[in-house]
C-alpha positions, 0 to 999 in steps of 0.5 A, a space after each residue: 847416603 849415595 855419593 859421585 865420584 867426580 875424580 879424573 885421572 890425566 896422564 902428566 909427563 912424570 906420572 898421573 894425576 888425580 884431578 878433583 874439582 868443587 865449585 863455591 858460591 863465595 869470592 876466591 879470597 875467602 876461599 882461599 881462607 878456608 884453605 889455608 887459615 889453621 882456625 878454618 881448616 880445623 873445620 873440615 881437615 885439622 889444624 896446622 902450626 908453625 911459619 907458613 911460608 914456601 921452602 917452609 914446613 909446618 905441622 898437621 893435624 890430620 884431625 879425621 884420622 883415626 887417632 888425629 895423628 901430627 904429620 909434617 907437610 912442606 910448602 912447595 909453593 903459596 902465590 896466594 889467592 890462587 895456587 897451593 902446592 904441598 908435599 907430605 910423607 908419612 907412613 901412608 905415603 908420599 903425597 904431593 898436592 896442589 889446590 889452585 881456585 879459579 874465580 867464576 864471577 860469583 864463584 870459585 872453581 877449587 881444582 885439587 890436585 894429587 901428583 901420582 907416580 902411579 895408581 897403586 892404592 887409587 882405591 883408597 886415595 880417591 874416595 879419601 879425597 872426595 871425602 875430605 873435600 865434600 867435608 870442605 863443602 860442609 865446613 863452608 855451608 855450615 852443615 855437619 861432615 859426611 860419614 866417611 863410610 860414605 865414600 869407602 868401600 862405596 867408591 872404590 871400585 869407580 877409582 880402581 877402574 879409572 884410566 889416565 885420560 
């Protein structure tokens, strides 16, 4: 199957950052659910444990990795329905994340956000987030996962080409 790219990348003062955007038919608060609820996110990214709280860190399972490895992600910031913000480090490297929704009457705008110091690895970084948010979409429609081959190689070249606008 043919996938968009739908990344953006915008020149930030301490680096870039890579913008994706999926717009739900649901209300923010359940949304925000499939966030951030362990039982919901194993759905469609892996599940998580421990005491979920900002200054706090708790284990993920990144359960669509090859190996479904544990990785340790810190709660920078959670002002609940509204703003997520996340940092990981692990052997792929250092991942600073914000996911902020937006209500729109009937629907909520998901805006994430990867905070990059540069684009080096963009080839890989932007199709691995398409993939994992179109998963979000699948998870919340009931539909099965798309098939990361999909997206990488397919998409490389369109986020390898991209400028910080």
């Amino acid at each position: 199957m043919s996938r968009t790219p739908t990344g953006r990348l915008f020149g930030v003062d301490d680096g870039i950052d890579l913008v994706l955007t999926r717009t739900f038919p649901a209300a923010i608060d359940d949304v925000w659910a499939s966030l951030t609820e362990p039982e919901r996110t194993a759905r469609w990214f892996g599940p998580w444990e421990g005491d979920a709280a900002p200054g706090r860190t708790i284990r993920v399972r990144m359960a669509l990795e090859e190996g479904a490895p544990w990785s340790d992600m810190t709660i920078d910031a959670c002002e609940p329905p509204r703003r997520l913000a996340v940092t990981m480090r692990d052997d792929h490297g250092h991942w600073a994340l914000e996911l902020l929704l937006t209500p729109q009457s009937e629907r909520t705008e998901l805006r994430f956000v990867h905070h990059l110091v540069d684009t080096t690895g963009i080839g890989e970084v932007g199709p691995g987030w398409e993939y994992y948010l179109d998963c979000l979409v699948a998870a919340r429609d009931g539909t099965a996962l798309p098939a990361f081959d999909d997206y990488h190689p397919p998409m490389k070249a369109y986020y390898e080409q991209l400028r910080p606008e």
